[in-house]
Residue frames relative to the residue before (quaternion, step in Angstrom):
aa qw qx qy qz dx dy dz
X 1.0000 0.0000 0.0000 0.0000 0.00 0.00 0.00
X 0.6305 -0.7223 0.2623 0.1096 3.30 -1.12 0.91
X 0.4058 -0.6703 0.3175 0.5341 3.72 0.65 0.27
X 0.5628 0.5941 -0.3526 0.4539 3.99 1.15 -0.61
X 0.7701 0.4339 -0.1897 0.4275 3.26 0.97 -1.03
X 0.6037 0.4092 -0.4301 0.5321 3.35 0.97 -0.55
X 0.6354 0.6254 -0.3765 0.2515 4.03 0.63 -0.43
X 0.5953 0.6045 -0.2430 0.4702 2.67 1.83 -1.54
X 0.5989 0.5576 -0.3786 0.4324 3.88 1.22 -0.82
X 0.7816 0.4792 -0.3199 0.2390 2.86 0.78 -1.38
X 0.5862 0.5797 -0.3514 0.4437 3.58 1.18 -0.71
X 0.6816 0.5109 -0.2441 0.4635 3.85 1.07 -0.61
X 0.6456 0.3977 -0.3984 0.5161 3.13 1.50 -0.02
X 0.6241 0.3542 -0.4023 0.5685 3.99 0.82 -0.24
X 0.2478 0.7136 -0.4935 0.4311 3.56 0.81 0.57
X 0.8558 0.1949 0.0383 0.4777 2.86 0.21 -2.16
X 0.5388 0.5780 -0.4168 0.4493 3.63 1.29 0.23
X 0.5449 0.5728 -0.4551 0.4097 3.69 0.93 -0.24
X 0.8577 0.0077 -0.3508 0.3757 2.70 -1.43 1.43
X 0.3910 0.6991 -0.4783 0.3600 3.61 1.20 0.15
X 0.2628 -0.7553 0.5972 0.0615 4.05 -0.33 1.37
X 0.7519 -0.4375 0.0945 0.4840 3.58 1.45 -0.33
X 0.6245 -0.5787 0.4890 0.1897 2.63 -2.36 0.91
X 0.3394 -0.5321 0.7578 0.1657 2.88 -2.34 -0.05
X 0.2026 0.8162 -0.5317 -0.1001 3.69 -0.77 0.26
X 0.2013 -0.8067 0.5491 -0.0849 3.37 -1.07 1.30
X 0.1189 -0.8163 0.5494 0.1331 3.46 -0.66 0.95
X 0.6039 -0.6613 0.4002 0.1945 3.29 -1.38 2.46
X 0.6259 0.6628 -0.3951 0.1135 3.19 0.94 -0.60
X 0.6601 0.2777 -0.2227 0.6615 4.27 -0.49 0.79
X 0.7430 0.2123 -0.4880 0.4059 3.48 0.24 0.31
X 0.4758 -0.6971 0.5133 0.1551 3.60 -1.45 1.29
X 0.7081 -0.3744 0.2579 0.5403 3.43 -1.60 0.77
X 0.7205 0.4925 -0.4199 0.2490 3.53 -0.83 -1.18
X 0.8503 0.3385 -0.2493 0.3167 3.35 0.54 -1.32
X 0.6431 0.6068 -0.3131 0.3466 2.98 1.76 -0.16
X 0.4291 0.6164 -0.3382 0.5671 3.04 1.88 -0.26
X 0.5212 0.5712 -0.4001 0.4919 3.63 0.72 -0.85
X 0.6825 0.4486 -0.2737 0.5080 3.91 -0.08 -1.94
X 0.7773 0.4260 -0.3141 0.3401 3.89 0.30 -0.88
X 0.5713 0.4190 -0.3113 0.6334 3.75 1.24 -0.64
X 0.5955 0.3974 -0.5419 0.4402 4.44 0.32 -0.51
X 0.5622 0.5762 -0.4384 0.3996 3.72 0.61 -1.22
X 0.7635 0.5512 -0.2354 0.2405 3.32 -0.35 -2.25
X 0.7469 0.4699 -0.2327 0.4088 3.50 1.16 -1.10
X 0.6761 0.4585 -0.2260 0.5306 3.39 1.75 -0.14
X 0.6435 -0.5485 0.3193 0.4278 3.50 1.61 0.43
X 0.4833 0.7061 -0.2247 0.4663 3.52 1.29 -0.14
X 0.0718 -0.8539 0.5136 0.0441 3.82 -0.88 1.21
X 0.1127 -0.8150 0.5514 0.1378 3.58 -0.69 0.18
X 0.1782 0.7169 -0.6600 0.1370 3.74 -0.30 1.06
X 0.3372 -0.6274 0.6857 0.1499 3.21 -1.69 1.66
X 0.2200 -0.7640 0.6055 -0.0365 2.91 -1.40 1.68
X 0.0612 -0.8156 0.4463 0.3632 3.14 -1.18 0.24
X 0.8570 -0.4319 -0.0011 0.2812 2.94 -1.46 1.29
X 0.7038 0.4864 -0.1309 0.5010 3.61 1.23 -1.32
X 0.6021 0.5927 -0.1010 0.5254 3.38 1.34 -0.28
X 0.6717 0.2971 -0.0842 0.6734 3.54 1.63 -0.69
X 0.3952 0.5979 -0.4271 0.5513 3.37 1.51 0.51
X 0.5473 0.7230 -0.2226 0.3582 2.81 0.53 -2.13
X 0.8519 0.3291 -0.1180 0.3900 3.28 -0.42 -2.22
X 0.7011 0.5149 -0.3479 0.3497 3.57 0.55 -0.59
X 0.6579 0.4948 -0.2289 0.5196 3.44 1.33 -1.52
X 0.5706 0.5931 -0.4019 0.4015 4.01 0.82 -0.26
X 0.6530 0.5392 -0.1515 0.5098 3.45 0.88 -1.60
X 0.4857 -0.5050 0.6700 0.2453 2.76 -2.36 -0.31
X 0.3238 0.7498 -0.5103 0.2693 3.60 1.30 0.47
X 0.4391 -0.7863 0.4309 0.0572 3.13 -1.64 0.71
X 0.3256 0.7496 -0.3061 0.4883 2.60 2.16 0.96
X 0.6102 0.6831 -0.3630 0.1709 3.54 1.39 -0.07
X 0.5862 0.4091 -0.4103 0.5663 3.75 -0.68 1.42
X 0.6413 0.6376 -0.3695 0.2135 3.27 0.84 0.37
X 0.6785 0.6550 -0.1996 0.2659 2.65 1.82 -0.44
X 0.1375 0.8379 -0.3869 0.3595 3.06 2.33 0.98
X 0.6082 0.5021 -0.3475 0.5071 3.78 1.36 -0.92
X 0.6266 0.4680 -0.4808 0.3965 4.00 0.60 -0.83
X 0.2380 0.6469 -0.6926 0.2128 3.19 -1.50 1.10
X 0.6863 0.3672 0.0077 0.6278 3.39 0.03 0.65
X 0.8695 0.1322 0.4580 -0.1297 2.89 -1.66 -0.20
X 0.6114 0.7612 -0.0805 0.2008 3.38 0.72 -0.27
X 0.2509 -0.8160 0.5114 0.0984 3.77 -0.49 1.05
X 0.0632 -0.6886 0.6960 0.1934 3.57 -0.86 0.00
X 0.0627 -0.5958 0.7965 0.0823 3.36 -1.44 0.95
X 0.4232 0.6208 -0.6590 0.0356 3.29 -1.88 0.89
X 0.1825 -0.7699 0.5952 -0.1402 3.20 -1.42 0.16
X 0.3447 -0.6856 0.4116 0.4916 4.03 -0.77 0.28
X 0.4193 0.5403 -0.6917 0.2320 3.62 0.48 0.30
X 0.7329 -0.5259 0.3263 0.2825 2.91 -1.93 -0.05
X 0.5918 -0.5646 0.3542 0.4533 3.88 -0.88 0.76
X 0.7079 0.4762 -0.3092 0.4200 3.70 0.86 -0.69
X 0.7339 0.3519 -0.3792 0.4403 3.74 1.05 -0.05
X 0.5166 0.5937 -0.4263 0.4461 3.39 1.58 0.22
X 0.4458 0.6383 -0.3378 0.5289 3.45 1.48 -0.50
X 0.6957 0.4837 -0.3152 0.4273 3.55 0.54 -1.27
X 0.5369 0.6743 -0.3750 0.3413 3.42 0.85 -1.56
X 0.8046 0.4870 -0.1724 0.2927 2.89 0.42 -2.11
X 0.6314 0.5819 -0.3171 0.4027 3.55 1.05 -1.09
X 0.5989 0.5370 -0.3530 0.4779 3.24 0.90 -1.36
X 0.8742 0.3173 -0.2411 0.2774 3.95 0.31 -0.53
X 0.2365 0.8062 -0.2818 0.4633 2.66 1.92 0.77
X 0.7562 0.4474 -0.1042 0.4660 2.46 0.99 -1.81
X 0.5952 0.4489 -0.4327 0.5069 3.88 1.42 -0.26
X 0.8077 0.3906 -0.0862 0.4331 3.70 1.15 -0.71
X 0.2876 -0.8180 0.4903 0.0883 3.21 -0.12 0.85
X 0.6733 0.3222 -0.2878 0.6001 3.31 0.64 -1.23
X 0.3950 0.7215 -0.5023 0.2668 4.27 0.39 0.52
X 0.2324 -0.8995 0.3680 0.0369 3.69 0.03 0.99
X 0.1984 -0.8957 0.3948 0.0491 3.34 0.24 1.09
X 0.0506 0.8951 -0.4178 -0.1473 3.56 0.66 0.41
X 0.8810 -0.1594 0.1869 0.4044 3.63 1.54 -0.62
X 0.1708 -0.8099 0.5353 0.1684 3.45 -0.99 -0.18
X 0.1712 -0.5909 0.7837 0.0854 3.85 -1.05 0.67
X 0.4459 0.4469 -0.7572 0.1674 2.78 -2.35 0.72
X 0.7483 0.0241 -0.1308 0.6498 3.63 -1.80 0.93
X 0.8175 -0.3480 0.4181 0.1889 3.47 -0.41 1.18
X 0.7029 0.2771 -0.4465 0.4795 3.76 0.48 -0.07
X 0.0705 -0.7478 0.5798 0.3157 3.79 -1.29 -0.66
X 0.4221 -0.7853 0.4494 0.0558 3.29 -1.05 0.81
X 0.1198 -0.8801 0.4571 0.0458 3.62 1.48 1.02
X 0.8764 0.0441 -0.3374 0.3408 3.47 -1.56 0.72
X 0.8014 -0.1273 0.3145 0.4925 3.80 -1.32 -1.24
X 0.6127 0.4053 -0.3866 0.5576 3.53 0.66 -1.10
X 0.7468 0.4458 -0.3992 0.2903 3.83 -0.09 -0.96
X 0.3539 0.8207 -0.2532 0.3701 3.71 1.56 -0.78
X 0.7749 0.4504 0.0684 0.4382 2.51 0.04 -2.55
X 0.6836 0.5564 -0.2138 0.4213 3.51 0.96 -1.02
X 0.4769 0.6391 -0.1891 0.5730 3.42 1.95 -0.96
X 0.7650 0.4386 -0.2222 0.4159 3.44 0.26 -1.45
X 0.7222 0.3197 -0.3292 0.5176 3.34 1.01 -0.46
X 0.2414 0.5673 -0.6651 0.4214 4.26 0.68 1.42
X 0.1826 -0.7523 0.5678 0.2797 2.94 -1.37 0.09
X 0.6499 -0.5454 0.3662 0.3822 3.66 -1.24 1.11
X 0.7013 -0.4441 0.3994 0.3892 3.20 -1.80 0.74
X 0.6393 0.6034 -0.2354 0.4146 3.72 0.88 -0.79
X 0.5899 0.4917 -0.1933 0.6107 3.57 1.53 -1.37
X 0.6029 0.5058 -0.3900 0.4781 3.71 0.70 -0.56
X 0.5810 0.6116 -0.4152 0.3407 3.35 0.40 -1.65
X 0.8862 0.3845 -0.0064 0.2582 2.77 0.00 -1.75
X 0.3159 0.5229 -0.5045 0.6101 4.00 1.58 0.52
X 0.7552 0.4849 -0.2891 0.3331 2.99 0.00 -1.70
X 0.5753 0.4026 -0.3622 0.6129 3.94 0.77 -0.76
X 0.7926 0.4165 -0.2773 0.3485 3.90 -0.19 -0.72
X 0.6056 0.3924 -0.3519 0.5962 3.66 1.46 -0.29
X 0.6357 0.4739 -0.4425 0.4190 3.94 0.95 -0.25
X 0.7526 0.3532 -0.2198 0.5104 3.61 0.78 -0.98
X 0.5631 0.5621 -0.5602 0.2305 3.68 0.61 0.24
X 0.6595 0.3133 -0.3960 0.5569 3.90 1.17 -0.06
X 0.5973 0.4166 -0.5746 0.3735 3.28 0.00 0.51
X 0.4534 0.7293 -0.2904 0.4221 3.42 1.38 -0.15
X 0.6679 0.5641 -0.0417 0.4837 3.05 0.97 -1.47
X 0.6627 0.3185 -0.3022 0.6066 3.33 0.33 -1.68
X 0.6826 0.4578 -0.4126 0.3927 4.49 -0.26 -0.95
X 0.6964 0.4702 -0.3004 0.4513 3.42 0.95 -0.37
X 0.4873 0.6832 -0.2521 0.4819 4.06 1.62 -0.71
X 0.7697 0.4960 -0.0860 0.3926 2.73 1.02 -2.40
X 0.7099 0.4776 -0.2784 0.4364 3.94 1.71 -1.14
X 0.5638 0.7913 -0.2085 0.1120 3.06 1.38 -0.61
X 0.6166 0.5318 -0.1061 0.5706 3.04 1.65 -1.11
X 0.5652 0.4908 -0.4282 0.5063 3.74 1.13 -1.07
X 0.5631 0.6910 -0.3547 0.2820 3.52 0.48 -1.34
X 0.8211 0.4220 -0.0894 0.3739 2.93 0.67 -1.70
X 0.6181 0.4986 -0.3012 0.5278 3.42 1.40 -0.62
X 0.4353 0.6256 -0.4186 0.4939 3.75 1.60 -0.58
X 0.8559 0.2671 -0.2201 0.3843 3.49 0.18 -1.28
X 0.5538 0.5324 -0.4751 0.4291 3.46 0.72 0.39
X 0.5963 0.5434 -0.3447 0.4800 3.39 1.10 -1.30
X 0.5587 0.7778 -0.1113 0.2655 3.84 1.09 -0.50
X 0.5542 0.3170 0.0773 0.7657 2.73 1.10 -2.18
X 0.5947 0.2026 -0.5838 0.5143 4.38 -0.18 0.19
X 0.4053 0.6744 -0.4981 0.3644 4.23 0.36 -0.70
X 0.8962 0.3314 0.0015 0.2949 3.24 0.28 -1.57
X 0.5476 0.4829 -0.3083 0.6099 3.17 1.63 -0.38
X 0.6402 0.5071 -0.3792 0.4351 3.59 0.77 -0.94
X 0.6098 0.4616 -0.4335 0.4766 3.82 0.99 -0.81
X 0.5877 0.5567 -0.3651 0.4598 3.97 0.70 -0.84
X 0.7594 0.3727 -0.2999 0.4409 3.76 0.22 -1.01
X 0.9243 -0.0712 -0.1622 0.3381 3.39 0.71 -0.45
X 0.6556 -0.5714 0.0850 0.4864 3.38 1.43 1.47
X 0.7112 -0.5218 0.2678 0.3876 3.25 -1.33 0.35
X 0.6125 0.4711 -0.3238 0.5460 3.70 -1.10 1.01
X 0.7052 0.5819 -0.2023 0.3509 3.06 0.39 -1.41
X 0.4577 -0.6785 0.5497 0.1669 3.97 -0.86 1.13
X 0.4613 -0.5862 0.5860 0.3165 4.05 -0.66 0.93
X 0.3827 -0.6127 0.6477 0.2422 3.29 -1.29 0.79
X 0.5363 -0.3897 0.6434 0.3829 3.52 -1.81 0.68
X 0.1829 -0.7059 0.6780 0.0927 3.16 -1.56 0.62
């Protein structure tokens, strides 16, 4: 390959690395057309790319840029896929397990993101169990509003209760001495 050509790649690959916060890398190697076509259409529908890089070339693109992919390129050996995408690193993790689980001969070599990398199946698997930006959100809303929950529930509790008494004498008083009619003092 030509030095033009490997440049042109390289610039088209930090292209597609901008804004990418992180990677997945998998090596194509033992898995046949079909299923990879499969892994590429499960991805695509979830916002999610796969381009097989080579290895010196996906160096290249990261170390040029301002991408936040540097140190990943500890996973290239071999071989090599990049899965990424703006979903989150933990549902790309999922993705990946789940086709694992159709593929055996599917090589997991790792994840990158915030600067750390998480290298084989255990590191994956370890990913998959983060929770998305969305799964965060939402703790964080459910641990803020559970005492305020509480205390609005403390605070209704007693009115409630003085409501339904003040209620049920209402209603007996209308029974004992008909409708209209003022409860007697007792």
């Amino acid at each position: 390959m030509s030095k033009f050509v490997k440049n042109l790649i390289t610039r088209d690959l930090a292209k597609r690395f901008e804004g990418v916060e992180g990677v997945a890398v998998i090596s194509p190697r033992g898995i046949d057309g079909h299923k990879t076509h499969a892994l590429r259409r499960k991805l695509h529908a979830t916002g999610l790319r796969m381009t097989v890089v080579q290895n010196t070339l996906a160096r290249r693109a990261v170390d040029g840029g301002q991408s936040k992919l540097k140190g990943f390129d500890k996973l290239l050996d071999g071989p090599s896929a990049l899965i990424y995408g703006q979903a989150s690193i933990a549902n790309i993790a999922r993705l990946l397990l789940d086709a694992k689980k159709d593929n055996e001969a599917m090589e997991l070599r790792g994840v990158f993101f915030d600067g750390e990398l998480y290298t084989g199946d255990k590191g994956v698997e370890q990913v998959s169990k983060l929770p998305t930006r969305e799964e965060a959100i939402g703790r964080i809303v459910g641990a803020l509003l559970g005492p305020g929950s509480s205390i609005v529930g403390a605070l209704k509790g007693p009115g409630g209760t003085l409501g339904a008494i003040l209620k049920t004498i209402e209603e007996k008083g209308k029974e004992a001495g008909g409708e209209g009619a003022a409860p007697a003092a007792a």
